[in-house]
SEFI-313269 format. One record per residue (C-alpha): chain; x, y, z; residue number from 0; residue in one letter. Coordinates in nm, 3 decimals, always signed. Layout:
BEGIN
+---+---------+---------+---------+-----+---+
: c :       u :       v :       w :   k : r :
+---+---------+---------+---------+-----+---+
: A :       X :       Y :       Z : NUM : A :
...
+---+---------+---------+---------+-----+---+
***
This chain:
BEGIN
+---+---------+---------+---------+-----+---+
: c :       u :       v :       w :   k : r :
+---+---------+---------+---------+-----+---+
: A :  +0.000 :  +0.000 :  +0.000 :   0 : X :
: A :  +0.139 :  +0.337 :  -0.137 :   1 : X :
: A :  +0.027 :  +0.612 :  +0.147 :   2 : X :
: A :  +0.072 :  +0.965 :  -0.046 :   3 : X :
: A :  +0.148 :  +1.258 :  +0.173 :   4 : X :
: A :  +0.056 :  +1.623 :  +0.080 :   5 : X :
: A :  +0.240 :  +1.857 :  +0.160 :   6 : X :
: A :  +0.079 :  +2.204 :  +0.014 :   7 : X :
: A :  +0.262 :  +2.235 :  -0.283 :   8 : X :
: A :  +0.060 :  +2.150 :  -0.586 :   9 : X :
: A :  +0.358 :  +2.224 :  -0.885 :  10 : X :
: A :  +0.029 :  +2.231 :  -1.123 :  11 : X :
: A :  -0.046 :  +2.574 :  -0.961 :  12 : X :
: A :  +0.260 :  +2.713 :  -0.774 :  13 : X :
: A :  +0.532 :  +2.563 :  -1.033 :  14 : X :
: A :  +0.476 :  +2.868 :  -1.329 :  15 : X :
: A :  +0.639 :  +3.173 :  -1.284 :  16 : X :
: A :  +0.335 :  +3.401 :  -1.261 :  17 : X :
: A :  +0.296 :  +3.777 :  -1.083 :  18 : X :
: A :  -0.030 :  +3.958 :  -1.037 :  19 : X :
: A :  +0.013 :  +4.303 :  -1.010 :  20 : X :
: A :  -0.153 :  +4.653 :  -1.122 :  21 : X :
: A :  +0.005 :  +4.757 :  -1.459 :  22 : X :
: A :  +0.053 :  +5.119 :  -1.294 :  23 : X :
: A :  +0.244 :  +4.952 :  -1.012 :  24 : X :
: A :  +0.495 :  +4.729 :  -1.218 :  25 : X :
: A :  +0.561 :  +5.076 :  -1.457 :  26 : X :
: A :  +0.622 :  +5.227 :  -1.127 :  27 : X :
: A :  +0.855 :  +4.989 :  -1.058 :  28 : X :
: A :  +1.039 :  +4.991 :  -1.353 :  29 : X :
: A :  +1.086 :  +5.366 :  -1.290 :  30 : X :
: A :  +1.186 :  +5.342 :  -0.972 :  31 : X :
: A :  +1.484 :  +5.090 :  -1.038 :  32 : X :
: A :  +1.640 :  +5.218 :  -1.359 :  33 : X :
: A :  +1.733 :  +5.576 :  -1.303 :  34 : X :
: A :  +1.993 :  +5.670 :  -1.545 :  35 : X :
: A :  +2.217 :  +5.968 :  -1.417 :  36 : X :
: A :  +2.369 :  +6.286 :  -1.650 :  37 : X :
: A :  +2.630 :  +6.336 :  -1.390 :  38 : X :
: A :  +2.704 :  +6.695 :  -1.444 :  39 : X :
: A :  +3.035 :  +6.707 :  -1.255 :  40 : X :
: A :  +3.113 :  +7.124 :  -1.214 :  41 : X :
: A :  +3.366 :  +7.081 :  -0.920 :  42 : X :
: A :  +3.555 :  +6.903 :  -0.657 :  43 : X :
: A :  +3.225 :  +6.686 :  -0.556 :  44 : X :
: A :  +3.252 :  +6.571 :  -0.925 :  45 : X :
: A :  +3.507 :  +6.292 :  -0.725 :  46 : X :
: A :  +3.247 :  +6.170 :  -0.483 :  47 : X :
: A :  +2.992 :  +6.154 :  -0.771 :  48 : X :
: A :  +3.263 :  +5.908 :  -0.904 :  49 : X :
: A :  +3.327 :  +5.710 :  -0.614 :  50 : X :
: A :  +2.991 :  +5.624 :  -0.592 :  51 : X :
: A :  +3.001 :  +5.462 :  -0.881 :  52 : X :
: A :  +3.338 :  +5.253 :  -0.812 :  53 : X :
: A :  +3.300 :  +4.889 :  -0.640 :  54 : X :
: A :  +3.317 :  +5.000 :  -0.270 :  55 : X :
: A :  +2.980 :  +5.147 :  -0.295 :  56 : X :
: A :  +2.859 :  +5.054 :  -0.599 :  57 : X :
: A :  +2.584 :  +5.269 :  -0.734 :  58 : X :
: A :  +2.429 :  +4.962 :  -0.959 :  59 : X :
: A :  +2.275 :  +4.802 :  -0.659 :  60 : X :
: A :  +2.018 :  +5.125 :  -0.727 :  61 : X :
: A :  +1.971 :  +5.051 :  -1.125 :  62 : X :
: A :  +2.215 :  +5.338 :  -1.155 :  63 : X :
: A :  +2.515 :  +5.237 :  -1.293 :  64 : X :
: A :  +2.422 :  +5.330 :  -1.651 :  65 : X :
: A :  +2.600 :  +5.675 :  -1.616 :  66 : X :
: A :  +2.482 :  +5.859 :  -1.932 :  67 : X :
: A :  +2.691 :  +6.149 :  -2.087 :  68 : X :
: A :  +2.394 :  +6.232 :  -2.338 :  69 : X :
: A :  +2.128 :  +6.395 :  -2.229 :  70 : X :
: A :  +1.855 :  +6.196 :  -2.454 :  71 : X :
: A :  +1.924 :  +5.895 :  -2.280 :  72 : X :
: A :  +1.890 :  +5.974 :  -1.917 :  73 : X :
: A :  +1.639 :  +6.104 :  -1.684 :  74 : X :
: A :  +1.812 :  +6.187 :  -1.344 :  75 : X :
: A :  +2.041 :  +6.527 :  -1.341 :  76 : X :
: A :  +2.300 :  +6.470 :  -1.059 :  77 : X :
: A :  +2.490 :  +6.876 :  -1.046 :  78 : X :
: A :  +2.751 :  +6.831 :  -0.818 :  79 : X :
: A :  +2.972 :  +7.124 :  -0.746 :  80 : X :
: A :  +2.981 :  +7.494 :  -0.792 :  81 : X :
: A :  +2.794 :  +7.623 :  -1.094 :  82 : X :
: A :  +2.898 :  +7.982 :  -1.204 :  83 : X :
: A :  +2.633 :  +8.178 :  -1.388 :  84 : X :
: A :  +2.887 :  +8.075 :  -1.706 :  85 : X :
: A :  +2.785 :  +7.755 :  -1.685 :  86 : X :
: A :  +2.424 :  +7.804 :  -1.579 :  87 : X :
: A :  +2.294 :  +7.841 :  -1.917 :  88 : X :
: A :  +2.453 :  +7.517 :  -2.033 :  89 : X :
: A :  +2.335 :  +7.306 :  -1.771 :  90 : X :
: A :  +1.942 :  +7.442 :  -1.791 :  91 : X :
: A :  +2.063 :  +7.342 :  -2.222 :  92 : X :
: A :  +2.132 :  +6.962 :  -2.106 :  93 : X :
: A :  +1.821 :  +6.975 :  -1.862 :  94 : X :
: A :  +1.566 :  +7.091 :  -2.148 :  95 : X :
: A :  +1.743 :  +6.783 :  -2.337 :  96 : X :
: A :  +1.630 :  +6.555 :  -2.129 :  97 : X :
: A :  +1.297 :  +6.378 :  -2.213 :  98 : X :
: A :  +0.994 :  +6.345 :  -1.975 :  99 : X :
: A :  +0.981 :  +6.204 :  -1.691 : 100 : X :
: A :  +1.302 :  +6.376 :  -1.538 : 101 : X :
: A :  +1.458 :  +6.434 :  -1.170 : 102 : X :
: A :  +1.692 :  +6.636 :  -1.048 : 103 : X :
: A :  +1.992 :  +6.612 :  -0.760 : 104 : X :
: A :  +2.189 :  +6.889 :  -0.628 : 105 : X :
: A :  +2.490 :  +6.713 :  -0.491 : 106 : X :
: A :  +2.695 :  +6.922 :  -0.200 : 107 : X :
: A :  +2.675 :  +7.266 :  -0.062 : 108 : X :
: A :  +2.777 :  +7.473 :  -0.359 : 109 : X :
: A :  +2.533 :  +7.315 :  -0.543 : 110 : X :
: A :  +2.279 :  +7.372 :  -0.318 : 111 : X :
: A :  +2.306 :  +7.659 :  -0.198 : 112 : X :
: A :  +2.616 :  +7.838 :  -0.313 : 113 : X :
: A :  +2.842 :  +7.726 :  -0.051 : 114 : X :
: A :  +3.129 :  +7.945 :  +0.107 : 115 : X :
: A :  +3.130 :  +8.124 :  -0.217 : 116 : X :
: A :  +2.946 :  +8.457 :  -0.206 : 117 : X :
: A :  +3.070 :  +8.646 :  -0.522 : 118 : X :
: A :  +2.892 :  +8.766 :  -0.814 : 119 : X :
: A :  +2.992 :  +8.497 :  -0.988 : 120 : X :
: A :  +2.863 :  +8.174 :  -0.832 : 121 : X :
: A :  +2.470 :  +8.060 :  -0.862 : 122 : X :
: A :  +2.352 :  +8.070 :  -0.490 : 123 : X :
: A :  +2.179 :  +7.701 :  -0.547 : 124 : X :
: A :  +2.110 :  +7.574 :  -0.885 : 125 : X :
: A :  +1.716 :  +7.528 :  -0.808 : 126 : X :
: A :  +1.717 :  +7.909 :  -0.948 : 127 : X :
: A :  +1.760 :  +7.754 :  -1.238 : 128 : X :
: A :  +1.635 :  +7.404 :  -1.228 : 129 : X :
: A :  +1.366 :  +7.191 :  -1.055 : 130 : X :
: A :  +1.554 :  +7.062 :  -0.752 : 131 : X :
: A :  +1.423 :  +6.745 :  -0.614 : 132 : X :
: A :  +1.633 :  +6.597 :  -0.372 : 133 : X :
: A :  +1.904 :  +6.809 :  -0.156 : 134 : X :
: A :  +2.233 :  +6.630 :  -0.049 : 135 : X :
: A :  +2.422 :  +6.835 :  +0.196 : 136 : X :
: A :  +2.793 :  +6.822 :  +0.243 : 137 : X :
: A :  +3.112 :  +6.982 :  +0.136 : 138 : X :
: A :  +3.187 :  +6.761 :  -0.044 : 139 : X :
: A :  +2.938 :  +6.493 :  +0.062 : 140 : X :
: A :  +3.028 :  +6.115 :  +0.106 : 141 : X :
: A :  +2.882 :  +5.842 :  -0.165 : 142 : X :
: A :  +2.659 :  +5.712 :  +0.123 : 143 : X :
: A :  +2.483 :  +6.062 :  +0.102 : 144 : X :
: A :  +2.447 :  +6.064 :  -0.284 : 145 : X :
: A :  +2.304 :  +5.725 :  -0.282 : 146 : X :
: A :  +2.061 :  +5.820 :  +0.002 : 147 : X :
: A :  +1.945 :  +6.087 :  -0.219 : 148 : X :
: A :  +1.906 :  +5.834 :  -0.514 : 149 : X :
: A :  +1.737 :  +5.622 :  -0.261 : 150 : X :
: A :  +1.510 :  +5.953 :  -0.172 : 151 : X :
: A :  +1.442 :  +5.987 :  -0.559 : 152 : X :
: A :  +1.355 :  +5.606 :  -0.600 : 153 : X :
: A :  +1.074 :  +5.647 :  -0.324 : 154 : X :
: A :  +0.947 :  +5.941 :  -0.502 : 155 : X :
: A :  +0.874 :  +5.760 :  -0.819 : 156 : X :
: A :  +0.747 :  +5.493 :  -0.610 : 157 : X :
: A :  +0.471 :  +5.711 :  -0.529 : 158 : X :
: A :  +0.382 :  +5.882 :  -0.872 : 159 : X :
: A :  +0.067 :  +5.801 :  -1.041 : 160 : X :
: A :  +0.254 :  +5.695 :  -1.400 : 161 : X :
: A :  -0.025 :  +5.563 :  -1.538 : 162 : X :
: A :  -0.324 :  +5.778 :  -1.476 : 163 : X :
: A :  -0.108 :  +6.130 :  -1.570 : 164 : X :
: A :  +0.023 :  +5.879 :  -1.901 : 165 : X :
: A :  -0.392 :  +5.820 :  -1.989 : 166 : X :
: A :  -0.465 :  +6.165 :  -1.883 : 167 : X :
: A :  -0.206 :  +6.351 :  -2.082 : 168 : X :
: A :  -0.078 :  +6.567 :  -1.848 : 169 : X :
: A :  +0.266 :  +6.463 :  -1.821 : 170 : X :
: A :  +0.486 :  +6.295 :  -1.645 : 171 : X :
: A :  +0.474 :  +6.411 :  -1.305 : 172 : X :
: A :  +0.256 :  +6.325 :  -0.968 : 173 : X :
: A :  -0.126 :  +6.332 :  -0.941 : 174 : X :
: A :  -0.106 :  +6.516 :  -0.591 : 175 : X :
: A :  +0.175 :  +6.824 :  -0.558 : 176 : X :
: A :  +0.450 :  +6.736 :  -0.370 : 177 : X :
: A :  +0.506 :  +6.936 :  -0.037 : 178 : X :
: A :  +0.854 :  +6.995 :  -0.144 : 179 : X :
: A :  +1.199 :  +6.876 :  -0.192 : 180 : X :
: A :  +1.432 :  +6.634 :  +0.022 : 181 : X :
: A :  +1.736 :  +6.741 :  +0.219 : 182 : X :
: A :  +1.975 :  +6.475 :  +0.246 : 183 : X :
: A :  +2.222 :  +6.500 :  +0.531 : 184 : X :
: A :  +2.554 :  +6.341 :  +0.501 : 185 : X :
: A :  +2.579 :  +6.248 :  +0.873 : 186 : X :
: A :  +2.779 :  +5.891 :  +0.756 : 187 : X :
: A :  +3.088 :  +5.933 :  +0.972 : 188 : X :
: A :  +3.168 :  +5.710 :  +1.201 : 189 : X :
: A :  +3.078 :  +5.817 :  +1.607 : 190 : X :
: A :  +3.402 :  +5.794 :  +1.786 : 191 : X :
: A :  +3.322 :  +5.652 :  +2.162 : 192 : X :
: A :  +3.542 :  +5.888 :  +2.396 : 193 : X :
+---+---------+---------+---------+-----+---+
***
């Protein structure tokens, strides 16, 4: 006598690779985990931007790693440095380049907010300028901080309604206003116990 024993698993049902989700959800997803950066490297945190791409912290665990030096081909504006009013006008050029849906990271303090340079020269903050989503503080800030920002950015297109602004036609952005940008603070070192 052959005694059969069930354990749960019927592999008629639970053996095909099938997920049931909202389309708007999995587009949201996509979004979310295949950011493309136009690094726009203007100064000294140019470097970090760069070491956030090397191995030790490794930006392609975000869906990030595709750094894109034309502007048709990515959709996430990291300015890191200081950008002098010279230079203004090229980087609002590469930011009207970039197609729709598009973000937008201001990476240290110069970028930000001018930094410790108050001349007539320097942009006091690039979101004069540009739509500034996500804030990383720091002079220069560390790649944790950058990729906390990226991780800030990834939970904003989490929550965008792609779908019903797609079928509506009203572009790419968010079906409710959102209440503002996202400071990032770069508070990665390490506590020394004294």
């Amino acid at each position: 006598m052959i005694q059969r024993l069930d354990t749960g698993f019927d592999p008629k049902v639970e053996g095909r690779d099938v997920i049931v989700t909202r389309v708007d959800a999995a587009i949201d997803w996509v979004r979310k985990n295949s950011c493309w950066p136009m690094p726009m490297g203007l100064a000294c945190c140019a470097i970090e931007l760069m070491a956030a791409g090397a191995s030790r912290f490794d930006i392609a665990r975000f869906g990030s790693e595709v750094m894109r030096f034309s502007p048709r081909q990515s959709d996430l504006m990291i300015v890191a440095g200081t950008c002098v009013y010279k230079t203004a006008g090229v980087v609002k050029r590469v930011w009207d380049q970039m197609p729709n849906p598009k973000w937008c990271i201001a990476m240290g303090a110069c970028a930000s907010t001018g930094g410790m340079y108050r001349s007539y020269s320097v942009v006091q903050g690039v979101d004069h300028f540009l739509p500034v989503d996500v804030y990383v503080s720091g002079c220069p800030p560390r790649p944790e901080a950058l990729l906390e920002g990226l991780m800030a950015i990834q939970r904003k297109i989490a929550h965008e309604k792609a779908l019903v602004n797609m079928k509506k036609g009203d572009g790419p952005g968010v079906s409710a206003p959102i209440s503002g940008p996202i400071v990032v603070r770069g508070e990665y070192a390490p506590k020394l116990k004294g």
